[in-house]
VMD Tcl script that draws the C-alpha trace (Angstrom):
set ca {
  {26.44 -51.09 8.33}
  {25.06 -48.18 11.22}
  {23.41 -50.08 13.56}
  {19.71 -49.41 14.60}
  {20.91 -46.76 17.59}
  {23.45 -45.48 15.83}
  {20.79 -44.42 13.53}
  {18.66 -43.14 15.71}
  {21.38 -40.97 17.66}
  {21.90 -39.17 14.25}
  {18.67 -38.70 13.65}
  {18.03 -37.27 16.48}
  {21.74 -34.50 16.37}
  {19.15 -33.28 13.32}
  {16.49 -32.16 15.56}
  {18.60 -31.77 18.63}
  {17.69 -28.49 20.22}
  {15.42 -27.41 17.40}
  {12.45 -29.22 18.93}
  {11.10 -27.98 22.43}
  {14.18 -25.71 23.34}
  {15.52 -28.24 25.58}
  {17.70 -26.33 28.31}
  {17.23 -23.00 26.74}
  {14.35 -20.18 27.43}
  {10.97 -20.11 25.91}
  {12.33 -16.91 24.14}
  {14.89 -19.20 22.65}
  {13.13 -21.72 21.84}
  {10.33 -19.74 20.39}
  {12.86 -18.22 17.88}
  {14.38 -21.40 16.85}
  {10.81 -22.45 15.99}
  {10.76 -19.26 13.75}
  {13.65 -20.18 12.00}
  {11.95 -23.38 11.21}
  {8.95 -22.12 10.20}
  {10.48 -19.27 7.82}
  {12.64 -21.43 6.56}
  {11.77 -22.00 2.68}
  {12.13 -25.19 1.09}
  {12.48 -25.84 -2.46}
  {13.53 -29.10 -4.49}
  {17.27 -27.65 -4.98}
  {17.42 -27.04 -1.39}
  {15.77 -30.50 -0.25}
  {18.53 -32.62 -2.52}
  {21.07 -30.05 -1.44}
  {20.09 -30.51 2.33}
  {19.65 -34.40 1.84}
  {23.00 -34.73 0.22}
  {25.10 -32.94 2.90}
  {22.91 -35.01 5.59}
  {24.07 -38.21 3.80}
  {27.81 -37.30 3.75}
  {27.54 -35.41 7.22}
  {26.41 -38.84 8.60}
  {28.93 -40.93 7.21}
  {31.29 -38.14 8.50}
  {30.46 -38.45 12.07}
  {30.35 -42.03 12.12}
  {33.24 -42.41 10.80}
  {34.93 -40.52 13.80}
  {36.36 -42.89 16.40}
  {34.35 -40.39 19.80}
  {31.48 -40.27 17.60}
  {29.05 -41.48 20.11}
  {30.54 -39.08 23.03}
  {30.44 -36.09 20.39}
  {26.97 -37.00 19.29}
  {25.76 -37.32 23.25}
  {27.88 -33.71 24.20}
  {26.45 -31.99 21.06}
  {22.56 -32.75 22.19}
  {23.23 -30.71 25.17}
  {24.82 -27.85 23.23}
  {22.61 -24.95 22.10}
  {21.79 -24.04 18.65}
  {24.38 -21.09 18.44}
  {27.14 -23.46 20.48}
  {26.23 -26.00 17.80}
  {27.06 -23.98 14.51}
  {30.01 -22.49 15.99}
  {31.68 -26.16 16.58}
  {30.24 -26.83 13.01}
  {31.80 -23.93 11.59}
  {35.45 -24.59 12.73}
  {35.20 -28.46 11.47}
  {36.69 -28.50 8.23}
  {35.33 -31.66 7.18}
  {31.77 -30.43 8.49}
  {32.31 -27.34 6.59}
  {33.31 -28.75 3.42}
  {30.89 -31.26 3.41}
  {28.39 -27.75 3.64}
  {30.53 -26.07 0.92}
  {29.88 -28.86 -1.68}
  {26.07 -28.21 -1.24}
  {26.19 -24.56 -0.98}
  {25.33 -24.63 2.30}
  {25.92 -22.54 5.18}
  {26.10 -24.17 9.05}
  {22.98 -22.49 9.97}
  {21.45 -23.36 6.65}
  {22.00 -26.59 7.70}
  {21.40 -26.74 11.27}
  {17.96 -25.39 10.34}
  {17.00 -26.67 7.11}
  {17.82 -30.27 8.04}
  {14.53 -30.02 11.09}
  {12.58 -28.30 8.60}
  {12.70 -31.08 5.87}
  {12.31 -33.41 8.29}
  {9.05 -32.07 10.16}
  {7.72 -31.22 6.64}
  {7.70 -34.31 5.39}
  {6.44 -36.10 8.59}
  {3.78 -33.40 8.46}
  {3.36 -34.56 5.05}
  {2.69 -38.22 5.73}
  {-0.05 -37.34 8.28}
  {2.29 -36.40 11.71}
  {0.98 -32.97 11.99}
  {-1.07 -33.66 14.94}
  {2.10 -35.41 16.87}
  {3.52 -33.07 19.05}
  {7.10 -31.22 18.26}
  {6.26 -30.75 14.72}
  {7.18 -27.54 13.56}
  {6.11 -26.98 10.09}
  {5.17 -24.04 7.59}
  {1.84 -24.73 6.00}
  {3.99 -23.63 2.87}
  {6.68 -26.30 3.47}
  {4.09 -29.05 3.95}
  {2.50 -28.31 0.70}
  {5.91 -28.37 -1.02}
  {6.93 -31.61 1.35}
  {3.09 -33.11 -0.25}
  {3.77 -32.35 -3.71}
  {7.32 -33.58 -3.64}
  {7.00 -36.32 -1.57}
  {7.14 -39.73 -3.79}
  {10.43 -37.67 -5.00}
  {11.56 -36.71 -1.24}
  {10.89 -39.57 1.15}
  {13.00 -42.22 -0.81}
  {15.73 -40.05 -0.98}
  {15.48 -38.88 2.75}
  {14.89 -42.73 3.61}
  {17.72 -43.77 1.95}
  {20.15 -40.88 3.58}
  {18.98 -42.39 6.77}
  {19.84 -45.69 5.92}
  {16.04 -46.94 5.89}
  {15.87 -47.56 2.33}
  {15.79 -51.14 1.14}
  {18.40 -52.57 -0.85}
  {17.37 -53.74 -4.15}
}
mol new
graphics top color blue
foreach p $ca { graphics top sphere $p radius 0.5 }
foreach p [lrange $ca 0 end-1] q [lrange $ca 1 end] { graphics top cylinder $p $q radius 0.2 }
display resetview
């Protein structure tokens, strides 16, 4: 069973340097917002990005340093972040199985994310980065999404 912080730490690797560019330029920032916002979401991708979240989770809480790893990767920058991805195997083939690349990932994970709290009315909070066209996709899919994104995050209810 994660614990309540636990959770919250991974949670938070998902958004980790997507959301207000922390330690990086405006320039930077600015085109990691793009990345969100142009990035396209469909229901294969969603389950495919929701599936690889689930197993990337257990994966990194299953490593004995996990919290160190998890605190040292929040400072790293988005590129610094997908190269470390890309030479874990474990990360990687966790990507593989959901034909999924690490910046695929790295990018499609926020974008989900801030769609579908964009979806449920957190628009107006402030560090959601959302396409209007993702939103309407996140709305239309969302009794189908949010149980399965709930449950990847361990917030689902057992039955």
């Amino acid at each position: 069973m994660r614990s309540p912080i636990v959770l919250l730490v991974v949670l938070f690797l998902g958004l980790a340097g997507r959301l207000a560019g922390q330690g990086e330029s405006s320039k930077a920032a600015s085109a990691q917002r793009q990345e969100i916002l142009g990035y396209r979401l469909t229901l294969p991708r969603a389950n495919h990005l929701i599936t690889a979240m689930e197993a990337m989770t257990r994966y990194v809480v299953s490593r004995p340093d996990f919290q160190a790893r998890l605190a040292r990767t929040m400072k790293l920058t988005p590129a610094e972040q997908r190269a470390e991805m890309e030479q874990d195997p474990n990360a990687m083939a966790i990507l593989k199985q959901n034909g999924l690349t690490a910046q695929e990932y790295l990018v499609g994970v926020p974008a989900l994310r801030m769609a579908l709290m964009a979806a449920q009315g957190a628009a107006g909070s402030s560090g959601i980065t959302a396409s209007p066209a993702n939103v309407a996709f996140a709305k239309a899919n969302l009794a189908v999404l949010k149980p399965k994104m709930d449950a990847a995050d361990g917030l689902a209810r057992p039955k």
